[in-house]
C-alpha positions as CSV (number, residue, x, y, z in Angstrom):
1,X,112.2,99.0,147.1
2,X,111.5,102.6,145.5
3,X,109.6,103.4,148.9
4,X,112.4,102.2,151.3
5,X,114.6,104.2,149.4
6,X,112.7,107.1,149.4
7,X,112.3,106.7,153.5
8,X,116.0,106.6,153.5
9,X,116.2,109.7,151.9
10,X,113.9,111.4,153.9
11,X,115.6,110.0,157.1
12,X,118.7,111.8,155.6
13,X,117.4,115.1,155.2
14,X,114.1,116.6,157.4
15,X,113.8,119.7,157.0
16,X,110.9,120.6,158.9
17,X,107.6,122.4,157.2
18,X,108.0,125.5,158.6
19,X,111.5,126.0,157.5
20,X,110.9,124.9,153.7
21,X,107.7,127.1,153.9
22,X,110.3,130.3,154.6
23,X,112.6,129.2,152.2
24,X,110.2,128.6,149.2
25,X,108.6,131.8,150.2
26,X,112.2,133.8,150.3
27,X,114.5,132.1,148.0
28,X,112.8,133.6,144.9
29,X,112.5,137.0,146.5
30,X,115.9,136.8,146.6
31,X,116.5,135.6,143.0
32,X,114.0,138.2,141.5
33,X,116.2,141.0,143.4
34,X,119.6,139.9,141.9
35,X,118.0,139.4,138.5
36,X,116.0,142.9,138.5
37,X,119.4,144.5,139.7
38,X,121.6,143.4,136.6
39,X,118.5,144.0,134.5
40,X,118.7,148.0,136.1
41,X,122.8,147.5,135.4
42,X,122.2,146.6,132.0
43,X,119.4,149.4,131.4
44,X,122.0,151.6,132.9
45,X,125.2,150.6,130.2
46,X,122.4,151.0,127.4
47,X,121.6,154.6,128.6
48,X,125.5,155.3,128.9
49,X,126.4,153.7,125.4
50,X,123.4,156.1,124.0
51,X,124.8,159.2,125.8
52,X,128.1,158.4,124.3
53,X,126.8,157.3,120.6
54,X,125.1,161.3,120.8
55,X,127.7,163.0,122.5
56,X,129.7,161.8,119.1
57,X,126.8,162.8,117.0
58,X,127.0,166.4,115.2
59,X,124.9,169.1,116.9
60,X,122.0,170.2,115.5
61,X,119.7,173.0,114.9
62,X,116.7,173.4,117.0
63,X,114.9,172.8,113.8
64,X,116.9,169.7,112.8
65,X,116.4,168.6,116.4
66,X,112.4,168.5,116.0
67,X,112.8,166.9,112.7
68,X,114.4,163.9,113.9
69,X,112.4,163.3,117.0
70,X,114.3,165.3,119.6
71,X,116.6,162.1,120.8
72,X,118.2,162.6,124.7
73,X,121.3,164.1,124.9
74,X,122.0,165.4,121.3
75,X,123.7,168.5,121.0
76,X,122.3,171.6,119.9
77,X,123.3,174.8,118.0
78,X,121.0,177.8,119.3
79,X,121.7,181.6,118.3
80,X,119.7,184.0,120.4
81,X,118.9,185.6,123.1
82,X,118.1,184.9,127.2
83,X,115.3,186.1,128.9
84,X,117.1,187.1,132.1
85,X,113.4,188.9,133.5
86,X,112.2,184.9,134.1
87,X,114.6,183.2,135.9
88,X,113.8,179.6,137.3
89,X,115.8,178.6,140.6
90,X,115.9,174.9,140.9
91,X,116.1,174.5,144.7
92,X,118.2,171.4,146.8
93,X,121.0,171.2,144.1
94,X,123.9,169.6,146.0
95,X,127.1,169.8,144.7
96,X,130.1,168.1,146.7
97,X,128.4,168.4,150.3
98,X,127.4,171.9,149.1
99,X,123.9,173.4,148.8
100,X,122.9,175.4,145.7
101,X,120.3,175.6,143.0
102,X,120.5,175.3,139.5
103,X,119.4,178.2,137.2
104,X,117.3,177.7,134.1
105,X,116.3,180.8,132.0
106,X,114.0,180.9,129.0
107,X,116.7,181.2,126.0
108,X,115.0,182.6,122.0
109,X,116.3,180.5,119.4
110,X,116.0,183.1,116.4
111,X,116.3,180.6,113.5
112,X,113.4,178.6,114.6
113,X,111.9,181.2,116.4
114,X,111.1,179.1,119.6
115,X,112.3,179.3,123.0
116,X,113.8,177.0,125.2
117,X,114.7,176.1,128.8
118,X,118.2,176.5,129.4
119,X,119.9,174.8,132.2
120,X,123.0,177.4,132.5
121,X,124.4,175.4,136.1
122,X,124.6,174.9,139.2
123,X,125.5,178.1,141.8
124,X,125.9,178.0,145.3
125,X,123.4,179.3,147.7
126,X,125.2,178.8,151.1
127,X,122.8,181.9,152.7
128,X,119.5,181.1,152.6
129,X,118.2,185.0,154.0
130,X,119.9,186.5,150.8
131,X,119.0,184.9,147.1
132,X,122.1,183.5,144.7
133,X,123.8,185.5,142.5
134,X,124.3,185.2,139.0
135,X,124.5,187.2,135.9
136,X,122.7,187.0,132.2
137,X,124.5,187.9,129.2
138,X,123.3,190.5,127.1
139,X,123.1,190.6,123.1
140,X,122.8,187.5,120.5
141,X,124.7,184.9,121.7
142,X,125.8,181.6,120.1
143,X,125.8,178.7,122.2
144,X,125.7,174.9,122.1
145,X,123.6,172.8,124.8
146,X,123.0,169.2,125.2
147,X,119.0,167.5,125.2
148,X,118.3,166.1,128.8
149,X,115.9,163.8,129.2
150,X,115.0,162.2,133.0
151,X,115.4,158.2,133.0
152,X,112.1,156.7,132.7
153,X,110.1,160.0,133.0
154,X,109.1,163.4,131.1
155,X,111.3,166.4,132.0
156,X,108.8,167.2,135.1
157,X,109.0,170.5,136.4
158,X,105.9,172.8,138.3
159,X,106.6,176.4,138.2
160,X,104.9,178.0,140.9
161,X,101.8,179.7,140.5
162,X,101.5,182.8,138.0
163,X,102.0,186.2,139.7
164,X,104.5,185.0,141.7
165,X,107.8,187.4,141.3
166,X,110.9,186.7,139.7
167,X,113.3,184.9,139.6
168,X,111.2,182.1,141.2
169,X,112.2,179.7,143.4
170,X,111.1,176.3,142.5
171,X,111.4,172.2,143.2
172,X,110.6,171.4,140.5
173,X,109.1,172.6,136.7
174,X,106.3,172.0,134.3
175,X,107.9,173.4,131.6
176,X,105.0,173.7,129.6
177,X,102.9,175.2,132.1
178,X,106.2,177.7,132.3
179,X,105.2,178.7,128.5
180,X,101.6,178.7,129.1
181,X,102.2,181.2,131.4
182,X,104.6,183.4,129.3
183,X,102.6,183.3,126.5
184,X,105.2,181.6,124.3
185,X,106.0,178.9,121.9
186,X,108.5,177.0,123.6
187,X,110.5,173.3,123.6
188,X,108.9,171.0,126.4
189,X,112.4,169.3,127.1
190,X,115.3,170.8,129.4
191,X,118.3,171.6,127.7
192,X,121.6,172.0,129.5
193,X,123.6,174.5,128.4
194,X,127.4,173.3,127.7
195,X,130.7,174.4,129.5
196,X,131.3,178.4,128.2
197,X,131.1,181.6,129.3
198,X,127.7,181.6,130.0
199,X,127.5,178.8,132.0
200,X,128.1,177.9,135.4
201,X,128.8,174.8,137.1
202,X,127.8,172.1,135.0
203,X,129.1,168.4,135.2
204,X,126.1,166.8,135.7
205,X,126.0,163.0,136.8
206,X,124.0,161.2,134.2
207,X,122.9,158.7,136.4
208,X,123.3,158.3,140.1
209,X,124.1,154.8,140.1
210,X,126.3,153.8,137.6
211,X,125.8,150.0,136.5
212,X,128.5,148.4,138.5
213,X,126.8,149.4,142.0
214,X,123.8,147.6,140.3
215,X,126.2,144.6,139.6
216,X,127.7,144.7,143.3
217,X,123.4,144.6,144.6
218,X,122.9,141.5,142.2
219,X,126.1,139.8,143.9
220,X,125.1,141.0,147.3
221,X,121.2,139.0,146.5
222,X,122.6,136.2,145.0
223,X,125.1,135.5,147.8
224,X,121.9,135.5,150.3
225,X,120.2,133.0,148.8
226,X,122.8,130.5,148.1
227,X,123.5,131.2,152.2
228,X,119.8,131.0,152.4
229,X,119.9,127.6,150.7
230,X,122.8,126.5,152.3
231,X,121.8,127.0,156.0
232,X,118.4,125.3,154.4
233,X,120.2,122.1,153.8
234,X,122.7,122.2,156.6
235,X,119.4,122.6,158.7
236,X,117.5,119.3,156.7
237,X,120.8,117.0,157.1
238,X,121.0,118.2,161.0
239,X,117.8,117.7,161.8
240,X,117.7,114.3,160.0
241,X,121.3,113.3,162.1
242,X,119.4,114.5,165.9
243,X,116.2,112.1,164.9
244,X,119.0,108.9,163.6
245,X,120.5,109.5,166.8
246,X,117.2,109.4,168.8
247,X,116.1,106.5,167.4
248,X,119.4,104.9,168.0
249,X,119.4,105.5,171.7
250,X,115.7,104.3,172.2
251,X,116.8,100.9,170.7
């Protein structure tokens, strides 16, 4: 009895080998996506929810900051003085459809007698035959930046190589090679500078894909494999129905 039944469940669904082959091979491709997708949306609101909790936080002193383990995006008090003789031009900055470069000058904290990279903003560079323009204060200034730390890497940046002139026009910055070269004690992290009148245009976008794209991709995966597993069955019970209706006609 258990193997008639079973034969009438097979002659009710016959899915072919080839099709179930694709299917187990896909369906869990398809699951892993959706599942890695709200596992990036939820590494995404953690990151966010952190930003915020430090945003709230009090600002520190460069010293304070190295005390407690330099967290991302704490703010920081810093009285000095720029270094507008090594200027850093971070090339392929785009800013509403517009090129430009960001520039990042060495800043001297004097309380803690270290420097820093200082992200002032982003400028626009619409003319590539003539170089951006921009101005650095003069004189001690007071001024109050945010930690920036790159998701899931070190603040990465290679300066180009020494004896090159200034201000330099980079991709990217190895801010400790940048100190190595100077000769100075500095911060290995990228500070951005906050909004004041020092700064240019700042706003940057924490991340470029906020979590509820990453939600909409999990939906988007998901709805492909239940269509996946749909046309999988719909295929079994149709192939099933032709070979009834064979057998039906040769008797």
């Amino acid at each position: 009895m258990a193997s008639l039944a079973a034969r009438r469940r097979a002659a009710r669904f016959r899915p072919g080998w080839l099709p179930s082959l694709l299917v187990l091979a896909l369906l869990p491709l398809l699951i892993g996506l959706g599942c890695w997708q709200l596992q990036r949306a939820e590494d995404k609101r953690a990151l966010l929810a952190e930003q915020a909790a430090q945003a709230r936080a009090p600002a520190l002193s460069l010293v304070e900051l190295e005390s407690v383990g330099r967290p991302a995006f704490r703010r920081v008090r810093l009285a000095g003085h720029f270094d507008g003789r090594h200027s850093l031009l971070l090339d392929n900055r785009q800013r509403d459809g517009r090129v430009g470069v960001e520039l990042l000058q060495p800043f001297f904290d004097r309380a803690s007698g270290r420097w820093v990279l200082l992200n002032r903003g982003w400028l626009p560079w619409p003319d590539r035959r003539t170089p951006p323009a921009f101005e650095t204060p003069d004189g001690e200034l007071q001024l109050l930046a945010t930690l920036y730390r790159p998701p899931g890497s070190s603040f990465l940046l290679g300066a180009g190589a020494p004896g090159e002139g200034w201000p330099r026009l980079v991709n990217a910055v190895d801010t400790a090679g940048l100190w190595r070269e100077l000769g100075r004690a500095g911060l290995a992290d990228e500070l951005r500078l906050q909004p004041g009148p020092a700064s240019y245009l700042g706003d940057w976008p924490l991340v470029s894909m906020g979590p509820e794209k990453h939600l909409g991709y999990a939906v988007q995966w998901f709805a492909l494999a239940a269509t996946l597993l749909g046309l999988f069955v719909w295929f079994g019970v149709q192939q099933a129905r032709e070979v009834r209706d064979g057998l039906h006609s040769d008797t």
